[in-house]
Biotite code that builds the C-alpha atoms (Angstrom):
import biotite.structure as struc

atoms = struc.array([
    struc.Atom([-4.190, 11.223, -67.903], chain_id="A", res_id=1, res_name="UNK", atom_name="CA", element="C"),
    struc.Atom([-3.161, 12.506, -64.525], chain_id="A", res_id=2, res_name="UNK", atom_name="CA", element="C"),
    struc.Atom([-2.895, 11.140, -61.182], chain_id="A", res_id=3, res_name="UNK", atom_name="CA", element="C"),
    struc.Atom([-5.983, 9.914, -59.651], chain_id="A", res_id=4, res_name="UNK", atom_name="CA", element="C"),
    struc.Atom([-6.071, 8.612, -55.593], chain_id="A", res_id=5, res_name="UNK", atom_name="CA", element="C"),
    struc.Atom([-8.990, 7.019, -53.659], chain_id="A", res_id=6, res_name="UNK", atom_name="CA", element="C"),
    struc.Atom([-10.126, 7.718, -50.266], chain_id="A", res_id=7, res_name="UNK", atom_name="CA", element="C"),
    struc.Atom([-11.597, 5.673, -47.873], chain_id="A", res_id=8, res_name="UNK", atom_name="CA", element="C"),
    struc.Atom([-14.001, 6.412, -45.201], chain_id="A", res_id=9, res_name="UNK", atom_name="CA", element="C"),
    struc.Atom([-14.093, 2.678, -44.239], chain_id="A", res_id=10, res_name="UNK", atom_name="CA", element="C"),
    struc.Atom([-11.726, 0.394, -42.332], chain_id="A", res_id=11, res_name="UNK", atom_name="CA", element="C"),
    struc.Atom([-9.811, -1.994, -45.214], chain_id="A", res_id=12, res_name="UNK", atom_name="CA", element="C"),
    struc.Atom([-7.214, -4.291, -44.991], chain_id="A", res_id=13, res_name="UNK", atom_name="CA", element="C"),
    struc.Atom([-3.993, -3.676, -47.468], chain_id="A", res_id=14, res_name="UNK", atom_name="CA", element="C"),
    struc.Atom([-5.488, -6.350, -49.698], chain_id="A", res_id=15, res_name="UNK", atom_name="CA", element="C"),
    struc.Atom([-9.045, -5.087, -49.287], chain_id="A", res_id=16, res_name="UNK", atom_name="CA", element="C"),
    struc.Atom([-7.189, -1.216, -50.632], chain_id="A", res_id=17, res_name="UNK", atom_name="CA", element="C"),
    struc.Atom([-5.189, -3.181, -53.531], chain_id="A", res_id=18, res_name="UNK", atom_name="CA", element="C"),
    struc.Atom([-8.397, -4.540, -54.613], chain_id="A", res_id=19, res_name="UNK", atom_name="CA", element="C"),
    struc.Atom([-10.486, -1.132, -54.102], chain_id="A", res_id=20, res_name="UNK", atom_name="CA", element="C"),
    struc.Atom([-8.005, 0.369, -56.369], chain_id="A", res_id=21, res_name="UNK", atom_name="CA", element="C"),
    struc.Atom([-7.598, -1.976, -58.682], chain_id="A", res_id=22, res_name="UNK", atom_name="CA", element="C"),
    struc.Atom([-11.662, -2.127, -59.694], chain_id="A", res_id=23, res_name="UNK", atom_name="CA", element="C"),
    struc.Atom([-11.143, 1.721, -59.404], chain_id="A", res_id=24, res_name="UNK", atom_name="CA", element="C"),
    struc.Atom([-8.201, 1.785, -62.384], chain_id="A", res_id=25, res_name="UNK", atom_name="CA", element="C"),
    struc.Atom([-10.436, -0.687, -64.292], chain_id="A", res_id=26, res_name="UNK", atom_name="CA", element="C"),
    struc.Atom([-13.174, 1.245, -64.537], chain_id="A", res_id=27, res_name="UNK", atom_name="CA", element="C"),
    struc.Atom([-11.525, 3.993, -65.362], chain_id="A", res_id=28, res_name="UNK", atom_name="CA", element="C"),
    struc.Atom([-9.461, 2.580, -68.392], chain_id="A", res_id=29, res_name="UNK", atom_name="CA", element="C"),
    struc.Atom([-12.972, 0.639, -69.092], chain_id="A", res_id=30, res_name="UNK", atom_name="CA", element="C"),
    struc.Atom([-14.407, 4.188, -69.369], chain_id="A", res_id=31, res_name="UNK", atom_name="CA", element="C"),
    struc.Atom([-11.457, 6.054, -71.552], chain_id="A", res_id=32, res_name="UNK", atom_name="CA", element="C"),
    struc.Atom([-12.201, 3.314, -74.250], chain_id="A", res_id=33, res_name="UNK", atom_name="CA", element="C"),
    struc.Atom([-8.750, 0.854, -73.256], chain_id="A", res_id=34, res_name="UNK", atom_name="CA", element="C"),
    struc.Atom([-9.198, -2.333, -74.691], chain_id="A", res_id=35, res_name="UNK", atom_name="CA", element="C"),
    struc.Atom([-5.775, -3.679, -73.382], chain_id="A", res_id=36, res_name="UNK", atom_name="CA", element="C"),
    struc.Atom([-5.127, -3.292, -69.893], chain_id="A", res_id=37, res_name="UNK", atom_name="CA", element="C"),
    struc.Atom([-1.639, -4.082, -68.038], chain_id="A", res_id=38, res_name="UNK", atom_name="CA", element="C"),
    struc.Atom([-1.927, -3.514, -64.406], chain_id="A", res_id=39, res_name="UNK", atom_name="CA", element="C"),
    struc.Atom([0.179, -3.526, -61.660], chain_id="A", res_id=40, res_name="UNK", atom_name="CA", element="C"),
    struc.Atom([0.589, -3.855, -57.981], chain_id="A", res_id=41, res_name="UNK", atom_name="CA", element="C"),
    struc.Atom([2.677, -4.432, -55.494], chain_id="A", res_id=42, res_name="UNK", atom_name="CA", element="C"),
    struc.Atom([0.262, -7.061, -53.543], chain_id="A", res_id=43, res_name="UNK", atom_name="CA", element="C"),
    struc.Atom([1.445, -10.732, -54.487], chain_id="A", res_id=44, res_name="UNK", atom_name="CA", element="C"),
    struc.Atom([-1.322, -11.749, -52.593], chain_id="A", res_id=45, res_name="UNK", atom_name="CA", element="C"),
    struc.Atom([-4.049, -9.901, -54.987], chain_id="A", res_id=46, res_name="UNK", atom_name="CA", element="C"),
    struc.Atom([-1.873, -10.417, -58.122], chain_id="A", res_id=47, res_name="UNK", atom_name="CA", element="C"),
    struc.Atom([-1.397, -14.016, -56.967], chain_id="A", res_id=48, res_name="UNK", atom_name="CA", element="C"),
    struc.Atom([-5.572, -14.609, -56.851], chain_id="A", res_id=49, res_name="UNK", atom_name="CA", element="C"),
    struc.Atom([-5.702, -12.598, -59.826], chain_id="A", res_id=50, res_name="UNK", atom_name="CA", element="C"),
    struc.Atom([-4.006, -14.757, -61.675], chain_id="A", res_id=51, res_name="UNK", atom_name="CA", element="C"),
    struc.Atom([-5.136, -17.771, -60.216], chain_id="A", res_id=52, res_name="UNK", atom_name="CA", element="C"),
    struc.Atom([-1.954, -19.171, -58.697], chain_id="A", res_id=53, res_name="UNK", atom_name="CA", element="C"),
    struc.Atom([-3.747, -18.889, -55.229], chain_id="A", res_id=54, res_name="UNK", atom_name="CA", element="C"),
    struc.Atom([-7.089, -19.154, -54.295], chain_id="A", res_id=55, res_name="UNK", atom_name="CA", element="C"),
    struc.Atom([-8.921, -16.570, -52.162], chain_id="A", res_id=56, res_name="UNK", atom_name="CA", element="C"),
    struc.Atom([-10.499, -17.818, -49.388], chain_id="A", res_id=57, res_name="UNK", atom_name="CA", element="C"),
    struc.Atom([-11.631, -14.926, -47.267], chain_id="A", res_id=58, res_name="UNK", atom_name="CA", element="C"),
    struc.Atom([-15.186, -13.908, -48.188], chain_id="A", res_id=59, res_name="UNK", atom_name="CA", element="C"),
    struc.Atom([-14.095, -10.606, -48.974], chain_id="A", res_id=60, res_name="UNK", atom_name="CA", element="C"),
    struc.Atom([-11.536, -11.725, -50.717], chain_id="A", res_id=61, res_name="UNK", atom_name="CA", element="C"),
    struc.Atom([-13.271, -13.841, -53.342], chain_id="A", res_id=62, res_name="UNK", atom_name="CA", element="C"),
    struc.Atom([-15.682, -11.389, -53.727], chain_id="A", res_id=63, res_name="UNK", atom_name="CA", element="C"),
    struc.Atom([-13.824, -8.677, -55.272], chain_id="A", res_id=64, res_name="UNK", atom_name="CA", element="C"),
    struc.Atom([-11.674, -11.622, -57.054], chain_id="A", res_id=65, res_name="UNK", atom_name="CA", element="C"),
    struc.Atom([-15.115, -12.590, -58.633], chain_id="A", res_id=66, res_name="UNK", atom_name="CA", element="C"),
    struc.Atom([-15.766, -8.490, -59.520], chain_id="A", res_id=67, res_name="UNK", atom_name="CA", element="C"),
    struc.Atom([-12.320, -8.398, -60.827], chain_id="A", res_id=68, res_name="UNK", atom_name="CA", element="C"),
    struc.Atom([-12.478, -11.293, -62.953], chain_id="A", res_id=69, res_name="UNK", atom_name="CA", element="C"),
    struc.Atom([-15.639, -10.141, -64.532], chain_id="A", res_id=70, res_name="UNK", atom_name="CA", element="C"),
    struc.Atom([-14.435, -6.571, -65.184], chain_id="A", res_id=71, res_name="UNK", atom_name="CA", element="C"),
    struc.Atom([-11.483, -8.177, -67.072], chain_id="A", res_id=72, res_name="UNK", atom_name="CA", element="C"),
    struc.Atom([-13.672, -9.743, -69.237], chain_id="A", res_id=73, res_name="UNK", atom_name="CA", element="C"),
    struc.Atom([-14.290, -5.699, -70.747], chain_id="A", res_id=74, res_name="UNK", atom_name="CA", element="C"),
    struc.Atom([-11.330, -6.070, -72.051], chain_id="A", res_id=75, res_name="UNK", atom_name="CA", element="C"),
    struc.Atom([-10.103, -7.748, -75.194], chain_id="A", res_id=76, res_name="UNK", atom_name="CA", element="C"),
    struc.Atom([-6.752, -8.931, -73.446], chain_id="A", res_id=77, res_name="UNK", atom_name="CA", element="C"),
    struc.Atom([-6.385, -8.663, -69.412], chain_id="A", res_id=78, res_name="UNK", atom_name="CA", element="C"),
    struc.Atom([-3.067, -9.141, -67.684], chain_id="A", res_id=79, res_name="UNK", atom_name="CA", element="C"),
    struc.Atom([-1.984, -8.190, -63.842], chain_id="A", res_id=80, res_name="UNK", atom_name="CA", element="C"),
    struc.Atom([1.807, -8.421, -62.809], chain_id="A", res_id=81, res_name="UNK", atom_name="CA", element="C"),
    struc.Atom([3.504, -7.794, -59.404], chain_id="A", res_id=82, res_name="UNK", atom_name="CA", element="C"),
    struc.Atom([5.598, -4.716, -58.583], chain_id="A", res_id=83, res_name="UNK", atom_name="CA", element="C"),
    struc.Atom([7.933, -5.283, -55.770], chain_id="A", res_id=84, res_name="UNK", atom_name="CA", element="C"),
    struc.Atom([6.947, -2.181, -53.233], chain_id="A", res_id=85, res_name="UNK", atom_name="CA", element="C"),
    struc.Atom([10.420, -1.004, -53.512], chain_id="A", res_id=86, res_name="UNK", atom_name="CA", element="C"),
    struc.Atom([10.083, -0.750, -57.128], chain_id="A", res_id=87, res_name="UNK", atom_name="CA", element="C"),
    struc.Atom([6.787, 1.115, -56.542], chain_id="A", res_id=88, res_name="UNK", atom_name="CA", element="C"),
    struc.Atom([8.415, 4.788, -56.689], chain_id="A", res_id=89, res_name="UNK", atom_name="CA", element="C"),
    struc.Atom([5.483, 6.274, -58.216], chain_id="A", res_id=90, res_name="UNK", atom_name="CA", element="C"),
    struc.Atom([2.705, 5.486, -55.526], chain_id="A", res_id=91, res_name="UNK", atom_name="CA", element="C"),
    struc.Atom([4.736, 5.887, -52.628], chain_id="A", res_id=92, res_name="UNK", atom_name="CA", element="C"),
    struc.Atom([5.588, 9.338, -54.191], chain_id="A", res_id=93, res_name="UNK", atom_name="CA", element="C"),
    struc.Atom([1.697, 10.072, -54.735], chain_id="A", res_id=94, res_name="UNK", atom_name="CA", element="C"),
    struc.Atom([1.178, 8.635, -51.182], chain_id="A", res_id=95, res_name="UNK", atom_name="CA", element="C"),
    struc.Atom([3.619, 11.366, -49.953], chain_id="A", res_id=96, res_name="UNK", atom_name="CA", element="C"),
    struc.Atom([2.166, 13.970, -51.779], chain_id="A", res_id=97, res_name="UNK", atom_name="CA", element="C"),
    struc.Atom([-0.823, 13.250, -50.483], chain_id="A", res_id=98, res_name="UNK", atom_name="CA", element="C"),
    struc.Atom([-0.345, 13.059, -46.848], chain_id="A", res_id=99, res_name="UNK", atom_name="CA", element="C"),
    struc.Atom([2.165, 16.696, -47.052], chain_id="A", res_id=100, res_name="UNK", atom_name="CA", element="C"),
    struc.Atom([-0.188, 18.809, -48.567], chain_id="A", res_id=101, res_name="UNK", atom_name="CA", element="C"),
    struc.Atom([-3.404, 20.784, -47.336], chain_id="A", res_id=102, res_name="UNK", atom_name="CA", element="C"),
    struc.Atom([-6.022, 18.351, -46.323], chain_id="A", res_id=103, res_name="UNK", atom_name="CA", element="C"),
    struc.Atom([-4.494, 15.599, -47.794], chain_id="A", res_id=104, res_name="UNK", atom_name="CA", element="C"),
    struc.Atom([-5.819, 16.932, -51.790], chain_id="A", res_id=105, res_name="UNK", atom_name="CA", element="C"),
    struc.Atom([-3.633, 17.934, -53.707], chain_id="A", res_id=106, res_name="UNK", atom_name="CA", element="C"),
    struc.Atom([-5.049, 19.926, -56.664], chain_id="A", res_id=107, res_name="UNK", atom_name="CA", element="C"),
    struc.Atom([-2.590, 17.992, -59.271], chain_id="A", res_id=108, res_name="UNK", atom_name="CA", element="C"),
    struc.Atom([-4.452, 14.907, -58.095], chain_id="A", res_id=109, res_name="UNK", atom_name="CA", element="C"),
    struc.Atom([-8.057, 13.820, -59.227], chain_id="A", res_id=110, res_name="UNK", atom_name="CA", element="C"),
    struc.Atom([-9.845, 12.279, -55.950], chain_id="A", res_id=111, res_name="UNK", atom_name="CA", element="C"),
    struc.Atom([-12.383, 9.824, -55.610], chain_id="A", res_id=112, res_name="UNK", atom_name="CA", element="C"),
    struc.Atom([-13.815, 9.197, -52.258], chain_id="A", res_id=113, res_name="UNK", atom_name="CA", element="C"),
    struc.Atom([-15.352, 5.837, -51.222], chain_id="A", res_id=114, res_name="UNK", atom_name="CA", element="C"),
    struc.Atom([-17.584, 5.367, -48.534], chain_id="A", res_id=115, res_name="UNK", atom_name="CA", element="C"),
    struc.Atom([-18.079, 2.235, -48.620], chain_id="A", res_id=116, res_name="UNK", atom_name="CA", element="C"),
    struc.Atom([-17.169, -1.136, -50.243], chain_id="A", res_id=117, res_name="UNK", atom_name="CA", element="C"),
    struc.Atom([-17.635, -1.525, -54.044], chain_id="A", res_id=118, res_name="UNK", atom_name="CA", element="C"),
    struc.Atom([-18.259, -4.968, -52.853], chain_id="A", res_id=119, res_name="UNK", atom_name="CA", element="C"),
    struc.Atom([-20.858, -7.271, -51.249], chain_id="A", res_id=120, res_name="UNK", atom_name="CA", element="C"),
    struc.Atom([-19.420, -10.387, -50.193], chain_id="A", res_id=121, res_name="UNK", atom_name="CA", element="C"),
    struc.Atom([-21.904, -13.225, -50.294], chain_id="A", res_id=122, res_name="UNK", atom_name="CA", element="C"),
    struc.Atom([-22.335, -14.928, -46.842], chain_id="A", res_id=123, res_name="UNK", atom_name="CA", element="C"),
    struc.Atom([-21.670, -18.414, -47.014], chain_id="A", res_id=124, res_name="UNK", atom_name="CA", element="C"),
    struc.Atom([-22.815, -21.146, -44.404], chain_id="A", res_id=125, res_name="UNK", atom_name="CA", element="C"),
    struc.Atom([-20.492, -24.320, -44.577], chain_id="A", res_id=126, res_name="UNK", atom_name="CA", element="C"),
    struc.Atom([-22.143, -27.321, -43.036], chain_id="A", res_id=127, res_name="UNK", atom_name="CA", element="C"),
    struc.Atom([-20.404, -30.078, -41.187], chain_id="A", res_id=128, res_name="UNK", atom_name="CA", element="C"),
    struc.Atom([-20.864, -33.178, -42.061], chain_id="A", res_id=129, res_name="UNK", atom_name="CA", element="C"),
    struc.Atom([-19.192, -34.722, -39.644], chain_id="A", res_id=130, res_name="UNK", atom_name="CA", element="C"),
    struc.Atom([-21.322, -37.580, -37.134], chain_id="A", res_id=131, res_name="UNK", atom_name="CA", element="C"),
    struc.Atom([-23.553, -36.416, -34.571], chain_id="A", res_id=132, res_name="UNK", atom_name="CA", element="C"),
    struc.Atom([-25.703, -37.245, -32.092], chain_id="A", res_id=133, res_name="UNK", atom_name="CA", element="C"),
    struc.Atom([-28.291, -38.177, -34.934], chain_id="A", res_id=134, res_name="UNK", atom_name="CA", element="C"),
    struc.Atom([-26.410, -40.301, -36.893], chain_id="A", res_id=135, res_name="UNK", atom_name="CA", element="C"),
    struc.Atom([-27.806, -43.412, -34.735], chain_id="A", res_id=136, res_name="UNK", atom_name="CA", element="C"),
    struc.Atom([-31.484, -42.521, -35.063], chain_id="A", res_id=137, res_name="UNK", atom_name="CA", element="C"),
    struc.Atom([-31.408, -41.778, -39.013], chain_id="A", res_id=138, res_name="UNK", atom_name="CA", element="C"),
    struc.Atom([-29.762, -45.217, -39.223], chain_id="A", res_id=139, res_name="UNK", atom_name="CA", element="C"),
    struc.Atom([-32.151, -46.664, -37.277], chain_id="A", res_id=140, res_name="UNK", atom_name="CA", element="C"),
    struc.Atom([-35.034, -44.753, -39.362], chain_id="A", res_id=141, res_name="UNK", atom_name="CA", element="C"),
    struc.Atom([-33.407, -45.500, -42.553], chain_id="A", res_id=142, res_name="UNK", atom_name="CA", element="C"),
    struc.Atom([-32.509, -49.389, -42.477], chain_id="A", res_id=143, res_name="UNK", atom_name="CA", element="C"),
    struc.Atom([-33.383, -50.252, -38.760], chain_id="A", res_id=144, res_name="UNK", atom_name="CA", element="C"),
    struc.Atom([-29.944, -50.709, -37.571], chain_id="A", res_id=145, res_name="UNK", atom_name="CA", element="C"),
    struc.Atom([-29.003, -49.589, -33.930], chain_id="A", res_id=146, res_name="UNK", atom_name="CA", element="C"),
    struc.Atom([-26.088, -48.937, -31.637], chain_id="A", res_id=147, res_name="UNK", atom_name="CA", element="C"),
    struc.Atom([-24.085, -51.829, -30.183], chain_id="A", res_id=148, res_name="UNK", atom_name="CA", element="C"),
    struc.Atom([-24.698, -50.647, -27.128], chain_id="A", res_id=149, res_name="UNK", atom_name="CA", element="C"),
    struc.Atom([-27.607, -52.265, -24.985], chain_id="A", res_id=150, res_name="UNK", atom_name="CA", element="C"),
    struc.Atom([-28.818, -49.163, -23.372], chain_id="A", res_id=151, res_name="UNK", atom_name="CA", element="C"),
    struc.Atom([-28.167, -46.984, -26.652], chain_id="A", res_id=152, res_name="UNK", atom_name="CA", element="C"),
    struc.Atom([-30.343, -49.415, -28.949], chain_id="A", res_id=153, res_name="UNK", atom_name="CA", element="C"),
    struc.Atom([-33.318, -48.809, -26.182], chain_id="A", res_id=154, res_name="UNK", atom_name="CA", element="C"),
    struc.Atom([-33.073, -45.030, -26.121], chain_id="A", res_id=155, res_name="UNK", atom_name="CA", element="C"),
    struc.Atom([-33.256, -45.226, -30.226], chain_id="A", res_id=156, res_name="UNK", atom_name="CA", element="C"),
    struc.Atom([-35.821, -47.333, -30.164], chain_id="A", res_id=157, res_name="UNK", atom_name="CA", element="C"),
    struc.Atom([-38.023, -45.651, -27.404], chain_id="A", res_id=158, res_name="UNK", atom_name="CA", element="C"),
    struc.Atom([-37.255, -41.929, -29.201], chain_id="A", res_id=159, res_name="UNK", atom_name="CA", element="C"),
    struc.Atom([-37.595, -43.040, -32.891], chain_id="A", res_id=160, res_name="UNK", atom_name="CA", element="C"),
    struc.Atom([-41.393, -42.363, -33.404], chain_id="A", res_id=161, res_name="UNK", atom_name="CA", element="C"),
    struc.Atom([-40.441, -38.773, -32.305], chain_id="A", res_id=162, res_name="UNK", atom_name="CA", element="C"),
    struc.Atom([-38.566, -37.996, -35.448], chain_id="A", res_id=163, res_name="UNK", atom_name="CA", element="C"),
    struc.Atom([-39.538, -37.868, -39.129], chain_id="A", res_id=164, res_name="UNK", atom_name="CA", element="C"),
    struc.Atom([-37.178, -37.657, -42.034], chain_id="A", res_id=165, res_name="UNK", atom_name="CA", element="C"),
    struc.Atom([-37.720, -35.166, -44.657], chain_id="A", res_id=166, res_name="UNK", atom_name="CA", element="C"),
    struc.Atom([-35.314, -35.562, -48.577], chain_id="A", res_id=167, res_name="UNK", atom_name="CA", element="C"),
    struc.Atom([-33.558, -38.359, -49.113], chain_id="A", res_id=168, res_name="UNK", atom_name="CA", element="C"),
    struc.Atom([-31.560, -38.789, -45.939], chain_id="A", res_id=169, res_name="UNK", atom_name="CA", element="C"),
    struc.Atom([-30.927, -42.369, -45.780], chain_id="A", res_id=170, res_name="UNK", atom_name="CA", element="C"),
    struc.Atom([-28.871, -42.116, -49.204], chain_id="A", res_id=171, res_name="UNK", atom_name="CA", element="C"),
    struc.Atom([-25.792, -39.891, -47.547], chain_id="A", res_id=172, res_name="UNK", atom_name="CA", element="C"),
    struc.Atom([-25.777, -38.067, -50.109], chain_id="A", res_id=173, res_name="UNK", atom_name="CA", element="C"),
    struc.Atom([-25.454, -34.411, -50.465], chain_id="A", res_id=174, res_name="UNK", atom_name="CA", element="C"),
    struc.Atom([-28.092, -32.412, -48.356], chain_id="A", res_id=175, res_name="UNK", atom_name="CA", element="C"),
    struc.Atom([-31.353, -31.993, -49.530], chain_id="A", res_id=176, res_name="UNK", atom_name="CA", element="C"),
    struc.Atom([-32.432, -29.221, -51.547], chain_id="A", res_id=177, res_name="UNK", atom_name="CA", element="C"),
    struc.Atom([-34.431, -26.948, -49.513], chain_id="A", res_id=178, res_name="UNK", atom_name="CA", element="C"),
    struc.Atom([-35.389, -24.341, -51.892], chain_id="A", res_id=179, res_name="UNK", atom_name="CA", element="C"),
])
């Protein structure tokens, strides 16, 4: 099949690369008609995710876990297993080959360049749940309790009419749906 190297005209972590190349092989056995694929790399971290023994947690990170995992499922069997970088003769010896010859493409190699992400991570929004300064007037609007403290209770009291609750906020449950 040949050798076959990606370039990137974007700014990627090692893991972020790994990953990049990893989709990359994929589709590229995908297209040549594999229906077992073996792959292997010399990033514990991505193998590690891969196979579910840790969890991503970088946005980027679980997004091409999540594109991964569903270009496995092309495949009749999947399997990813780690390559000590020492052991990794054969990249390090395309990486060379690379970087020493005119331009940095060498006509033995097929090149694909990338210039951008195959990814688009999904922004997520965490909410804390943690007390606030509200927490004394929703109780207040909820079941009428107030603070223990004199000059607290008044300022709930006095403010109260100013605020309307909207879902079911006295419950504590999970935010409201706002979609």
């Amino acid at each position: 099949m040949g050798e076959h190297a990606l370039k990137f005209l974007f700014k990627a972590s090692n893991n972020e690369v790994e990953y990049e190349a990893l989709q990359a092989g994929m589709d590229l056995y995908y297209a040549l008609g594999a229906e077992h694929l073996c792959a292997f790399s010399d990033s514990q971290l991505v193998v590690s995710q891969v196979t579910g023994e840790y969890e991503a947690s970088n946005v980027a990170m679980v997004a091409y876990l999540a594109t991964v995992k569903e270009h496995s499922l092309s495949f009749k069997t999947f399997e990813i297993k780690h390559v000590p970088r020492s052991e990794n003769r054969q990249a390090d010896a395309l990486l060379n080959l690379a970087s020493s010859s005119p331009n940095g493409h060498p006509k033995s190699i097929r090149w694909k360049i990338l210039h951008r992400r195959t990814i688009t991570p999904e922004i997520v929004a965490w909410v804390d749940r943690s007390d606030t300064w509200m927490n004394p007037l929703v109780d207040y609007l909820c079941d009428g309790s107030s603070p223990l403290d004199a000059k607290d209770a008044s300022h709930i009291k006095n403010k109260f009419q100013w605020f309307l609750l909207y879902g079911e906020p006295c419950t504590r449950g999970p935010l409201p749906n706002l979609y």
